[in-house]
C-alpha positions in Angstrom: 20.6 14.4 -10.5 19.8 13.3 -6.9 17.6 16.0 -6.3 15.8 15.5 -9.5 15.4 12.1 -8.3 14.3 12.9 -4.7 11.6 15.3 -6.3 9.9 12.1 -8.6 10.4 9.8 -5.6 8.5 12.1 -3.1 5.9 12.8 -6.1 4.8 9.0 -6.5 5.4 8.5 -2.8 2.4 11.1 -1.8 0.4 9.9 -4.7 0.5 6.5 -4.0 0.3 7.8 0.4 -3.5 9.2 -0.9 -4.4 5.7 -0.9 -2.8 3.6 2.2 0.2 4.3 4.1 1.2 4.1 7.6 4.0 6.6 9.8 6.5 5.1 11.8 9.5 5.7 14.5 12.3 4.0 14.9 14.7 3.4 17.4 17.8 0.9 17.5 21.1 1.0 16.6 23.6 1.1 13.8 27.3 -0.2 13.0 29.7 0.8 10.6 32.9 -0.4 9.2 35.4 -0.5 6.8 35.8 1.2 3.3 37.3 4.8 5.5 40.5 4.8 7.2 40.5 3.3 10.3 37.5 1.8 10.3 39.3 -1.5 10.2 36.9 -2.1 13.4 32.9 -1.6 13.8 31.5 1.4 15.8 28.2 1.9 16.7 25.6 4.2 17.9 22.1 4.9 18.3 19.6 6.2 15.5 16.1 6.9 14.8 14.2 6.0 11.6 11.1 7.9 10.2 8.9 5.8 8.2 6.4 6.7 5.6 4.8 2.7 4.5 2.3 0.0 2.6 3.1 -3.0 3.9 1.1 -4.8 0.8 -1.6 -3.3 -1.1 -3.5 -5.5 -3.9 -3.8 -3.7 -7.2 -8.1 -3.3 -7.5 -9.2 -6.9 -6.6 -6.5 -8.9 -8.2 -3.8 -10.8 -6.6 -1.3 -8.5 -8.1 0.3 -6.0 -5.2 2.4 -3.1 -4.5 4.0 -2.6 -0.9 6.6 0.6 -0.4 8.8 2.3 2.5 10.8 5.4 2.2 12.8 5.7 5.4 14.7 8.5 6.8 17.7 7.6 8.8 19.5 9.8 11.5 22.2 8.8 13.6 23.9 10.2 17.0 28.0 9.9 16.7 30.0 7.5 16.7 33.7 7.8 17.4 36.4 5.6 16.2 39.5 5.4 18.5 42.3 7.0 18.2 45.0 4.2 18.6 43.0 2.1 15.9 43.8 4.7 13.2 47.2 5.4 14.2 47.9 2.1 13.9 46.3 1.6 10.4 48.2 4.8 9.3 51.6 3.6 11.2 51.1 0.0 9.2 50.7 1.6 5.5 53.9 4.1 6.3 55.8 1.5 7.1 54.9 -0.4 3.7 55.0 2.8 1.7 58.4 4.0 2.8 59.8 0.0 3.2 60.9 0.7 6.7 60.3 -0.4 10.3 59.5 1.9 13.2 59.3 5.0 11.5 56.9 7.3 13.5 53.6 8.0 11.7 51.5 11.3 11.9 49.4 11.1 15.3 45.4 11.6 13.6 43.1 12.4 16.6 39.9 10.1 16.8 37.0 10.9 14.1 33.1 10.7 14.7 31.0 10.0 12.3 27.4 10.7 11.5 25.1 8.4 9.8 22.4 10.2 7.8 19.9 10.2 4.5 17.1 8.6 2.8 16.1 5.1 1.5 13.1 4.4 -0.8 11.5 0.9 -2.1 9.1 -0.3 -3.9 8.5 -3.8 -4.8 5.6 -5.3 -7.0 4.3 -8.7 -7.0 1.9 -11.3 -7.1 0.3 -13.4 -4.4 1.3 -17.0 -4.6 -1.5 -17.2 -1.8 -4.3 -15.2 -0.9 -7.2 -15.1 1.0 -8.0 -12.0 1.9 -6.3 -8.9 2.9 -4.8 -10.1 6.0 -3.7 -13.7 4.8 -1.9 -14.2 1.4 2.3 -14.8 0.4 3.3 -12.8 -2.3 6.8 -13.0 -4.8 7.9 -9.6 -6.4 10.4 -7.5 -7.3 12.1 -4.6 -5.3 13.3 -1.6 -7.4 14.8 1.1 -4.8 17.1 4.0 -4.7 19.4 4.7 -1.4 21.1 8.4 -1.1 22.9 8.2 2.8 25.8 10.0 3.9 28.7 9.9 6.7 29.4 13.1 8.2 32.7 13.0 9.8 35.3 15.6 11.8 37.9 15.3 14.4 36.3 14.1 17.7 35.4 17.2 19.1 36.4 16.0 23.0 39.6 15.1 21.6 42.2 17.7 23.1 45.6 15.6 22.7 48.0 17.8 22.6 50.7 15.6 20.4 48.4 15.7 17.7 50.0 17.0 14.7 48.8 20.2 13.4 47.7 19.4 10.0 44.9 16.6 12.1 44.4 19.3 14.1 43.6 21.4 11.4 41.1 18.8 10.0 38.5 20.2 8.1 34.4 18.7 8.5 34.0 16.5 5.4 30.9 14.7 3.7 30.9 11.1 1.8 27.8 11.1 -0.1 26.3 8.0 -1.6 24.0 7.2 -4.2 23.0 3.4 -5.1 20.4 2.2 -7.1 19.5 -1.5 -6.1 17.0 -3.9 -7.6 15.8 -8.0 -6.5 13.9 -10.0 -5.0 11.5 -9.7 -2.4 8.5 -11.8 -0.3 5.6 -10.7 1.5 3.6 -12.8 3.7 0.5 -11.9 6.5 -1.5 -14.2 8.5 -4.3 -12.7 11.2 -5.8 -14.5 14.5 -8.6 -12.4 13.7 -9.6 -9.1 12.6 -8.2 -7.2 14.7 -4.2 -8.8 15.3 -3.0 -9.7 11.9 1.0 -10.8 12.0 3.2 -9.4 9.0 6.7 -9.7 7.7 8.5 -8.8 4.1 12.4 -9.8 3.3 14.3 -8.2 0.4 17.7 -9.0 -1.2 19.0 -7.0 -3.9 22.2 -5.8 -5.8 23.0 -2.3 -6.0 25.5 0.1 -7.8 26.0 3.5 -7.8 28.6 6.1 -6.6 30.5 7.2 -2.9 32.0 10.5 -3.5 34.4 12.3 -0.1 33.9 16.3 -0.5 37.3 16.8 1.2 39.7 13.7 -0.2 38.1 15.0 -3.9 37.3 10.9 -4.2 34.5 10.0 -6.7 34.3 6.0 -6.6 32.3 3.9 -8.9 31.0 1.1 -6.0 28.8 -2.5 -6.4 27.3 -4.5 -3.2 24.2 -5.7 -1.5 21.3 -4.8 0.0 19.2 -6.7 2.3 15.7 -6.1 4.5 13.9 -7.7 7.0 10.4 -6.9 8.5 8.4 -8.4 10.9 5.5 -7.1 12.8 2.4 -7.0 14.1 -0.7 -4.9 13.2 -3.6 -4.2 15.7 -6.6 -3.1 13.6 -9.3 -1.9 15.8 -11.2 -0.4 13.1 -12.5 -1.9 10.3 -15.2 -1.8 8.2 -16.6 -1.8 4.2 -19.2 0.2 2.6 -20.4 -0.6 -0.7 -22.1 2.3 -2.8 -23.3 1.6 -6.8 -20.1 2.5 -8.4 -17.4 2.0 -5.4 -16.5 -0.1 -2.0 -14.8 1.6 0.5 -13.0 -0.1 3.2 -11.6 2.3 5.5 -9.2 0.8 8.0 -7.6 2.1 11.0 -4.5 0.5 12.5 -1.3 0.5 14.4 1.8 -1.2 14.3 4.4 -2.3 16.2 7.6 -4.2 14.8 11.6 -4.5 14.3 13.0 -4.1 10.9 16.9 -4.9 9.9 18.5 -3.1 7.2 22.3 -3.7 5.7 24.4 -1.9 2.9 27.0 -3.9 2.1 29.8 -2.0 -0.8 32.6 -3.7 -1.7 36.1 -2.4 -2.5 35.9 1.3 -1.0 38.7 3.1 0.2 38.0 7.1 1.9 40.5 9.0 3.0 39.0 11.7 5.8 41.8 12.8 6.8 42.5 14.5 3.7 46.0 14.4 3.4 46.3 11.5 0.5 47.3 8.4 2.8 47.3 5.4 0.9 45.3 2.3 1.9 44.3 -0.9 0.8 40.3 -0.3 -0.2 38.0 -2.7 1.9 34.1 -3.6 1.8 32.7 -1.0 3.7 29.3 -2.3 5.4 26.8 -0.1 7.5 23.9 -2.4 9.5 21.0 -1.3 11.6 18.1 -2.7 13.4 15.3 -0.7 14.9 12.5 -1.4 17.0 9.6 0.5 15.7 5.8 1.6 15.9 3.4 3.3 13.7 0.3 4.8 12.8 -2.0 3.5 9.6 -4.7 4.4 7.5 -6.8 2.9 4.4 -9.6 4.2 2.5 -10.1 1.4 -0.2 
């Protein structure tokens, strides 16, 4: 299913890419917490985004628009303390069992690895327009997210009163699939034709699925989604030829902006330790915000 759905989203992608797109990088950083164990905290860690773009692209020469970004996300690791999930496991023994100090397994620290793929598109109409670089558009954002968390036993982690079965702690994978629809503006306003400012915010609801290879979990998960782009576009090319049949108005451009993403999934609870400890289940939210530039083109 996710592959079936990553081959039609890459399809429409470079179809609609013929047209207008820009390529960006990102760099900033990203947080995560809650929903695994001991993640009762937020860690954080770098990451880099890979962009493919239309900021807003009216249909022919209505005020009817599409805009789109499908966004690769790759993280470095981040590593959640050790004490912080000893203590989360030490609190739920002590409820499970109904006793006080009773000396829970010693789990080493985990790293994680944020990862995967995020693609919107949103259509609208301009409440405003008056041209290509000035207009405020309403739409509608239909999108599809497919991340996952790699995580592991820190791999620096050599204490030696771990327990063996930590120790033995195997890689594992959560996977997640959401699909997520709402609302979404788009606004633009230039100084002139060649530094145009831009932004675009989204809100949506999503639902979909978080499945753990190694805890066997498969959970059934509702949250949020929200976006925020701003920007700035220098166009030093720009010019429109009109033949007969056809105008074309080839445009050459770069970019240079910060963009804030957040998943937000409510009542999750991932076990990576694998050896069935019981938990309350938590919202588990992952954030980032990346400074970015790119590259852009348009032929219409």
């Amino acid at each position: 299913m996710k592959q079936t759905i990553l081959r039609l989203s890459l399809i429409t992608f470079t179809a609609l890419t013929l047209h207008a797109s820009s390529v960006e990088y990102g760099n900033g950083t990203i947080s995560i917490t809650g929903g695994f164990i001991g993640l009762d905290e937020s860690i954080s860690t770098d990451i880099s985004t890979y962009t493919l773009k239309e900021e807003h692209k009216n249909i022919f020469s209505s005020t009817w628009y599409y805009r789109y970004n499908i966004t690769w996300y790759d993280s470095d690791k981040m590593v959640q303390a050790q004490d912080s999930i000893n203590n989360t496991i030490g609190s739920t023994s002590s409820v499970v069992s109904g006793t006080t100090g009773v000396s829970s397994p010693v789990i080493p620290a985990i790293e994680y690895r944020f990862e995967g793929l995020d693609l919107n598109l949103a259509l609208g109409k301009d409440l405003y327009h008056k041209d290509e670089n000035n207009y405020f558009g309403l739409g509608v954002m239909v999108g599809v997210s497919l991340p996952w968390i790699d995580s592991q036993k820190d791999s620096s982690n050599d204490d030696s009163t771990s327990d063996d079965l930590m120790d033995a702690m195997k890689k594992s994978k959560t996977e997640m699939m959401t699909y997520k629809i709402g609302p979404s503006i788009s606004a633009s306003f230039s100084l002139n034709q060649y530094f145009i400012f831009y932004g675009s915010a989204t809100y949506a609801y999503q639902t979909g699925t978080m499945k753990n290879d190694y805890a066997n979990s498969d959970l059934k998960v509702d949250g949020f989604f929200q976006e925020y782009d701003v920007g700035i576009k220098i166009q030093p090319f720009a010019q429109n030829y009109a033949t007969s049949w056809i105008t074309l108005s080839p445009r050459l451009y770069a970019t240079l902006g910060y963009r804030y993403t957040d998943w937000l999934l409510q009542d999750v609870a991932i076990d990576v330790t694998g050896v069935g400890n019981t938990f309350s289940q938590t919202d588990f939210e992952s954030d980032s915000g990346v400074v970015y530039f790119g590259i852009g083109y348009s032929f219409f």
